[in-house]
Structures are given as structure tokens and as C-alpha cells.
C-alpha positions as CSV (number, residue, x, y, z in Angstrom):
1,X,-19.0,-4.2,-2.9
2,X,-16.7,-5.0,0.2
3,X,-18.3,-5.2,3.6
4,X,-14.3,-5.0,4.8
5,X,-13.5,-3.4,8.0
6,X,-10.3,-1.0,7.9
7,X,-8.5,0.3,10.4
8,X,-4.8,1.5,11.1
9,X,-2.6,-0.9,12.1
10,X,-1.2,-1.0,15.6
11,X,1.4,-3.2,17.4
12,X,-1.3,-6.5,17.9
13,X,-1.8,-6.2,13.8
14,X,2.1,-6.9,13.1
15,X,2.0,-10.8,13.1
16,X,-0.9,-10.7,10.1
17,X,1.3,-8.0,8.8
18,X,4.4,-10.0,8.2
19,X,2.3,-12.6,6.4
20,X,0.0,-10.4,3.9
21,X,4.0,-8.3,3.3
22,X,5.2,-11.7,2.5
23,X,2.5,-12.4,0.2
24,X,2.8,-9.3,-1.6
25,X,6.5,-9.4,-1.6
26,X,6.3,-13.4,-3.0
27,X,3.8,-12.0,-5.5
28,X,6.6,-9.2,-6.8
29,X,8.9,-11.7,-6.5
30,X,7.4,-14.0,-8.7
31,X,6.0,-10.8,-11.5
32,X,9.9,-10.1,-11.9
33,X,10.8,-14.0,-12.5
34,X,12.1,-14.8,-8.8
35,X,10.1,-17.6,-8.4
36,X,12.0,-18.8,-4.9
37,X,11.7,-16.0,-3.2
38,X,11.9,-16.1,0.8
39,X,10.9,-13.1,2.4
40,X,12.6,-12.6,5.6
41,X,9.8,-12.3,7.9
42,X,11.5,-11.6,11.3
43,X,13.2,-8.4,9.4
44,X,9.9,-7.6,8.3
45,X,8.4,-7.3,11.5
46,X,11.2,-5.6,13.1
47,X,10.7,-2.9,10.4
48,X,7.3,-2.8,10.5
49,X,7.4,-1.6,14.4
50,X,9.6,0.6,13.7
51,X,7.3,2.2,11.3
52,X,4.0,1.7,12.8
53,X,5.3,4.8,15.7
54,X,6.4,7.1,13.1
55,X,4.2,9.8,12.9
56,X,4.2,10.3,9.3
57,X,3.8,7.0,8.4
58,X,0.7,4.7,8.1
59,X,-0.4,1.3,7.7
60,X,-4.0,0.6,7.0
61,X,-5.4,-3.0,7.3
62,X,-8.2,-4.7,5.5
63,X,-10.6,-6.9,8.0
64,X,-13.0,-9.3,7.5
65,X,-16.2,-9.0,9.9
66,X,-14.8,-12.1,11.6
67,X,-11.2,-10.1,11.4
68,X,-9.3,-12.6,9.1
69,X,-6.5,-10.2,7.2
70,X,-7.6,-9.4,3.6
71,X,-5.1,-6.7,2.6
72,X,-3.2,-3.8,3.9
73,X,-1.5,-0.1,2.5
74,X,1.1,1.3,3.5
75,X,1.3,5.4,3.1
76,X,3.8,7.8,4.4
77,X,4.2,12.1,3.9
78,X,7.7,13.1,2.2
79,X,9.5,15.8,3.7
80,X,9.2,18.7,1.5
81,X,11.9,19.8,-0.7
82,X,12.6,23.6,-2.0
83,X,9.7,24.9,-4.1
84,X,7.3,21.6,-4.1
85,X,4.3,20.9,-2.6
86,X,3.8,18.6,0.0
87,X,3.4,15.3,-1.2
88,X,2.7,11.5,0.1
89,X,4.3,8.0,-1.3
90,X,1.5,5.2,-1.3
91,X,4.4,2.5,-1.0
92,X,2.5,-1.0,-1.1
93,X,-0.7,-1.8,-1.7
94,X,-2.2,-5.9,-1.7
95,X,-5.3,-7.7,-1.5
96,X,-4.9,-11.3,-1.2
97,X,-5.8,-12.6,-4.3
98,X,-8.7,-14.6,-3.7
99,X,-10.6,-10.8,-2.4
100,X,-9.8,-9.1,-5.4
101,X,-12.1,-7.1,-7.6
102,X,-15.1,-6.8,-4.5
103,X,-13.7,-2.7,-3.7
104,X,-11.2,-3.4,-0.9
105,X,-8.6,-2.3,-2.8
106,X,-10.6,0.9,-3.3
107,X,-11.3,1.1,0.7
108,X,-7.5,0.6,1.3
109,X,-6.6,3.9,-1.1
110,X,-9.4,5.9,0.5
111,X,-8.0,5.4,4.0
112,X,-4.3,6.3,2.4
113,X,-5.9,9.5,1.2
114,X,-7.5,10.4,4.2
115,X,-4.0,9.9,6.3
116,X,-2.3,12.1,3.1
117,X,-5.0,14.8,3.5
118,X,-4.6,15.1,7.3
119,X,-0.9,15.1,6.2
120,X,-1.6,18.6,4.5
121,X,-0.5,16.7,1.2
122,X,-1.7,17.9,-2.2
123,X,-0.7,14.5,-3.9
124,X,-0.6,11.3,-3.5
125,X,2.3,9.1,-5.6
126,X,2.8,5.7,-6.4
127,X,5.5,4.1,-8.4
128,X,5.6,1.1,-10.3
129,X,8.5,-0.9,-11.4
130,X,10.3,-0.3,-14.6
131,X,11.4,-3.9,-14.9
132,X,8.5,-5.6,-15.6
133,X,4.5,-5.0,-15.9
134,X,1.9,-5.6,-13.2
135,X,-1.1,-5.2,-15.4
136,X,-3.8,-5.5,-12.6
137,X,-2.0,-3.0,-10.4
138,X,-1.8,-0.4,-13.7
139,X,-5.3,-0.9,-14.2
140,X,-6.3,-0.3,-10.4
141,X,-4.8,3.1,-10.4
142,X,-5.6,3.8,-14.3
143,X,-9.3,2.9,-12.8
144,X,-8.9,5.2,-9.9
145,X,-7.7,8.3,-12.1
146,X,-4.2,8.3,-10.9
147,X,-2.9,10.0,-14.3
148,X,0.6,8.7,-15.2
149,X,4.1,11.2,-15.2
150,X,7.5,9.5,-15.9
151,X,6.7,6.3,-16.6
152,X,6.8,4.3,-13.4
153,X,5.1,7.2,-11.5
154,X,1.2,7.7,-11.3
155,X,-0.3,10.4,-9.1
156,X,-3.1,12.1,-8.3
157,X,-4.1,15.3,-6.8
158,X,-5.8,15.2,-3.2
């Protein structure tokens, strides 16, 4: 099990940020058969403060003890349409690869709950891509009892 050390991301967090969005974005990248891709990082950090003081939005970061980054999620409350329940998107989700499989993961979505719950949300939603497979991301949700609905989307009920 982890001994990781969450916490919501704040302004100093951005610069470790950028690099684990990179990563994850590189890792995407590569899954869909974009090899070379360059993730802007400078973009990425402008967006990311921009997000960070949005009230419905959410970025969790995974810690070390010593504080090197291990992962992060990123979780934010849609606005309620006509006749639905309020609802959250968990939009990214990475561990860097060499802290896989030790329950960080597992941390990350807990913290994304709790921010969904406090969001009055009854569900949380995540979508995978319809172009190609991530198997280790299907299993992580399959494994955390999202249940699956249209496809790409998995949920599951807060």
C-alpha cells in the first residue's frame, strides 16, 4: 500500500504539474500512435492557473514523504442540465509509471470523490477514448466498480 501524501494543488504545485500533465499527455500520445508528441508546457501551465481558482474545479497531487511528484487528478462538478442530477467529470488521472500498482491511484480517486461529494454530486464520470484501448486504465476503474454506460463512459454512483 502507498504511504503517498495528497493534497490539493495550489499555485507553488504548478511547475511539478506541467511535468506529470506532460507525462500523462506523452503517454496518450504515444497509446494513440503519436509517438513525437511535444506537449506545450508553457500553455499548460497558463491553463492550469487558470483552473486551480475555479471553484468547481480540483486538482489533487500525489507526494512522496520527501515531496517528489508521483501523480495527480484532476476533477471538476458540471453545471446541471434540465432533469439530471448533479454530476462530476474525473478528467485525468496518472501515476508515473514506475509507482503504479502500490494504491496511489486509488488515493488520487478517493480525494476526487471527496471534492465530488462536497460538490453535492451523485456521480462521478470518466470517459475513455474511443480510438484506441488503454487496458491498465480500464482495469483501474473496472477494479474500482466504476460500471460502464456508452462505451467510452464509466461511472459510479457517490
Amino acid at each position: 500500500m502507498s504511504n503517498a501524501v495528497i493534497s490539493r494543488a495550489g499555485e507553488s504545485d504548478i511547475r511539478d504539474l506541467v511535468v506529470l500533465t506532460s507525462e500523462y499527455l506523452q503517454e496518450v500520445a504515444r497509446a494513440a500512435g503519436r509517438d513525437g508528441f511535444v506537449p506545450d508546457r508553457e500553455r499548460i501551465g497558463e491553463k492550469l492557473a487558470e483552473f486551480l481558482d475555479m471553484p468547481d474545479y480540483a486538482v489533487f497531487v500525489a507526494r512522496s514523504p520527501k515531496g517528489h511528484p508521483l501523480g495527480f487528478v484532476t476533477v471538476f462538478q458540471m453545471p446541471v442540465q434540465i432533469r439530471e442530477e448533479p454530476f462530476a467529470i474525473l478528467e485525468r488521472l496518472y501515476v508515473r509509471p514506475d509507482y503504479r500498482r502500490r494504491g496511489i491511484a486509488h488515493q488520487l480517486l478517493e480525494d476526487a470523490k471527496r471534492f465530488a461529494r462536497s460538490r453535492k454530486c451523485r456521480r462521478l464520470q470518466a470517459t475513455l477514448s474511443a480510438f484506441f484501448v488503454l487496458d491498465d486504465a480500464l482495469a483501474f476503474f473496472n477494479a474500482e466498480r466504476f460500471y460502464e454506460t456508452g462505451g467510452r463512459k464509466h461511472k459510479i454512483a457517490l
